[in-house]
FITI-454344 format. One record per atom (N, C-alpha, C): residue in three letters; x, y, z. Coordinates in steps of 0.05 Angstrom, whole numbers, plus 5000, padded with zeros to 4 digits. Layout:
BEGIN
ALAXYZ
...
This chain:
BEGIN
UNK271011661063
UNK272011701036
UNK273711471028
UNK273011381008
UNK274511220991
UNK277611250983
UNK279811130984
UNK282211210984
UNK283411020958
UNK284311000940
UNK284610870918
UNK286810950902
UNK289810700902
UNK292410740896
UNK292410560877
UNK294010610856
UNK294310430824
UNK295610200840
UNK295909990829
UNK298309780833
UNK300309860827
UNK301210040809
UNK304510120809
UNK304910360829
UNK302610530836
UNK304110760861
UNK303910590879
UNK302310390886
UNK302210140909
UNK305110060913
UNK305909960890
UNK308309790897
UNK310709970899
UNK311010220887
UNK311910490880
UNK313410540908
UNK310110580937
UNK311310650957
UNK311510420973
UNK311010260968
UNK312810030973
UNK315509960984
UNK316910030954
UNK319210090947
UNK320710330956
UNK319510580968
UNK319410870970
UNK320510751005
UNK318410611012
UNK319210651051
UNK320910441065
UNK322610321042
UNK324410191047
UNK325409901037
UNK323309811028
UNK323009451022
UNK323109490991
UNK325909550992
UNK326809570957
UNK327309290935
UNK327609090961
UNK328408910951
UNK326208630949
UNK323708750933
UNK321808600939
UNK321308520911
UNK320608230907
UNK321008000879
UNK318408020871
UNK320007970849
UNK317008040826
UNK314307800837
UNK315507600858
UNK313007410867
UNK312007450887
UNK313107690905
UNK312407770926
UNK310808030916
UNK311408180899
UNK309808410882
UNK305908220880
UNK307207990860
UNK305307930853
UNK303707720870
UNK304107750892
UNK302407590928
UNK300807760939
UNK301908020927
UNK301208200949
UNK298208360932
UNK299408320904
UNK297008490886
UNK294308290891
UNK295507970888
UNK293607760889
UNK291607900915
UNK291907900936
UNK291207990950
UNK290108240967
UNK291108460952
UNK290408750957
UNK287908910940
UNK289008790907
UNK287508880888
UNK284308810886
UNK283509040882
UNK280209020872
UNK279709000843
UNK279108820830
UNK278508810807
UNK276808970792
UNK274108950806
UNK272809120800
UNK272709420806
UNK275509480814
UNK275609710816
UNK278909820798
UNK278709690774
UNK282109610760
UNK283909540770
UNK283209400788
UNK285409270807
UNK286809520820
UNK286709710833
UNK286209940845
UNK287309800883
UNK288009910888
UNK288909790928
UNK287110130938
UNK286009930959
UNK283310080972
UNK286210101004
UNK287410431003
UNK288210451022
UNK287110441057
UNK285010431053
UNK283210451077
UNK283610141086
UNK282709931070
UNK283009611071
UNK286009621072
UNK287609741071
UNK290909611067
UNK292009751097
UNK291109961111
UNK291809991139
UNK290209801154
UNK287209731148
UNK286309531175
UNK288109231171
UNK288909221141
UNK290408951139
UNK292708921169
UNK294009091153
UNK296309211173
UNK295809271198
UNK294209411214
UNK293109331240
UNK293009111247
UNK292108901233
UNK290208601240
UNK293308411245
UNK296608551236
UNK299408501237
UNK299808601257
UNK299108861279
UNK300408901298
UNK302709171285
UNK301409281257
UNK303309511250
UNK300509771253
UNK300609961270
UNK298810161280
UNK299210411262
UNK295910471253
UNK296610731231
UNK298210981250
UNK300311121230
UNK300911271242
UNK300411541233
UNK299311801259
UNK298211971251
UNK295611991230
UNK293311821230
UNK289911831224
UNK288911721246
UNK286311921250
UNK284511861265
UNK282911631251
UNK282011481271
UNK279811201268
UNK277911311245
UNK277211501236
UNK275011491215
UNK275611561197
UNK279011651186
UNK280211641168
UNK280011391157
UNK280811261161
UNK281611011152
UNK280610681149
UNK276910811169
UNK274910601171
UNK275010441149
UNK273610251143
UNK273810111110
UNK271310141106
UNK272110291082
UNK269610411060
UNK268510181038
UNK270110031038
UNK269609781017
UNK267209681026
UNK265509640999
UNK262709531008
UNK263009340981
UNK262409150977
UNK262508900970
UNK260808930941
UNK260708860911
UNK258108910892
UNK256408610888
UNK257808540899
UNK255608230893
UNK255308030917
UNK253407890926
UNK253307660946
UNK256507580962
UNK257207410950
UNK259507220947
UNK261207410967
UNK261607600955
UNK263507830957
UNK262907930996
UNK260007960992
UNK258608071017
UNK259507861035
UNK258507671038
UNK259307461057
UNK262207401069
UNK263907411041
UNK266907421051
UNK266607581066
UNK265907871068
UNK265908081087
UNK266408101105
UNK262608041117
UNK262307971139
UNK263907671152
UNK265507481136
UNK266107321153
UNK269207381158
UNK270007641144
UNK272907741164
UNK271507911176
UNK270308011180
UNK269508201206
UNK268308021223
UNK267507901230
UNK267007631255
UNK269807461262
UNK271007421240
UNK274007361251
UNK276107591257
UNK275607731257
UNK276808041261
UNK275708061291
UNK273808031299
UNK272408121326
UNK273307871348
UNK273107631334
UNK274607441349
UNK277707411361
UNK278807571344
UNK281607601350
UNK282207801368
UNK280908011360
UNK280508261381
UNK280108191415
């Protein structure tokens, strides 16, 4: 299942679990990078715990198929990026 948080409840709990003190250029590093456009710029919580895994921060309390990444890519370009973090994902592993 698809898990899908606005950019303001994104940054919301953000702010909620402690890192209150986070700048409007660090807000906007993190959207650069989280947000799906094609999905209204929407943060795909499933993609935002493996991020955080790939840091060495471990989901806490979900099982592994909670939180698989459901993100499937709508165009070429997109596909390829994909697959080339999941080959660098397996390399690091």
């Amino acid at each position: 299942m698809l898990e899908l948080l606005s950019p303001r409840g994104f940054l919301e709990g953000v702010r909620d679990t402690g890192f209150e003190d986070v700048t409007e250029m660090e807000a906007a590093c993190l959207m650069k990078v989280l947000a799906k456009p094609e999905l209204d710029n929407a943060v795909i919580l499933n993609e935002f715990v493996l991020i955080m895994e790939n840091f060495g921060i471990p989901a806490l309390g979900l099982e592994e198929d909670e939180y698989e990444n459901d993100y499937s890519p709508d165009t070429e370009d997109e596909a390829e990026e994909e697959k080339e973090k999941t080959a660098q994902r397996a390399t690091e592993e």
